[in-house]
N, C-alpha and C positions, 0 to 999 in steps of 0.2 A: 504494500500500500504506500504511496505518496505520501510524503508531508505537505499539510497546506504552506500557504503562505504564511499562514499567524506563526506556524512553527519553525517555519527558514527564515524569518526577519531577524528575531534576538541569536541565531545563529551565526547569520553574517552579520551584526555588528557586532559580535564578540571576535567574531574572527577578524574583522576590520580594525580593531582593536587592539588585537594580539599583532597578527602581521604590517599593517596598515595597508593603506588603498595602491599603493606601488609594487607593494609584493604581491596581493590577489592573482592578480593576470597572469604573471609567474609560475606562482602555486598549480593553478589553473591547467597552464599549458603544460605543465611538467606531468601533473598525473593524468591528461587526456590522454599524452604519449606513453607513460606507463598502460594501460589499460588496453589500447591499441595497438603493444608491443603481446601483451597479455593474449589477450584472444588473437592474434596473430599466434603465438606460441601455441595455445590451446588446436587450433587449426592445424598447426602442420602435425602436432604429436596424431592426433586423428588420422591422415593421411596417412603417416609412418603404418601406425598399428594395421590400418586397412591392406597398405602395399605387404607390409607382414604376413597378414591371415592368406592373402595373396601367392606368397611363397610358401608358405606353408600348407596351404591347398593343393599346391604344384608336385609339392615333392609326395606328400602323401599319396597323389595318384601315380606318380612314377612307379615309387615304392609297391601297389597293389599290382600295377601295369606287371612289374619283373616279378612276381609271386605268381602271378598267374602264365606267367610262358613255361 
């Protein structure tokens, strides 16, 4: 569930507070890139595992393929 607005107001001005208004944008840009780096990461490990089951599919039929000659 979303926080309303009532509840991200005294959030950013505690944070406005803490960092001030110069660093925000900063903060901001650093952990969109974090996040964007993240599900990027999450993505390829996906991939890997898929191209994995992939090879591993392969050989198990080769494997049954020479048991059976």
């Amino acid at each position: 569930m979303m926080p309303s607005w009532q509840e991200l107001l005294p959030i950013l001005i505690i944070l406005i507070i803490i960092f001030g208004a110069k660093k925000l944008p900063e903060i901001g840009s650093g952990l969109g890139k974090g996040i964007k780096e993240f599900k990027k990461s999450v993505k390829d490990v996906g991939k890997e595992e898929d191209e994995d089951d992939k090879k591993d599919k392969k050989v198990i039929e080769a494997e049954t393929e020479e048991k059976g000659k």
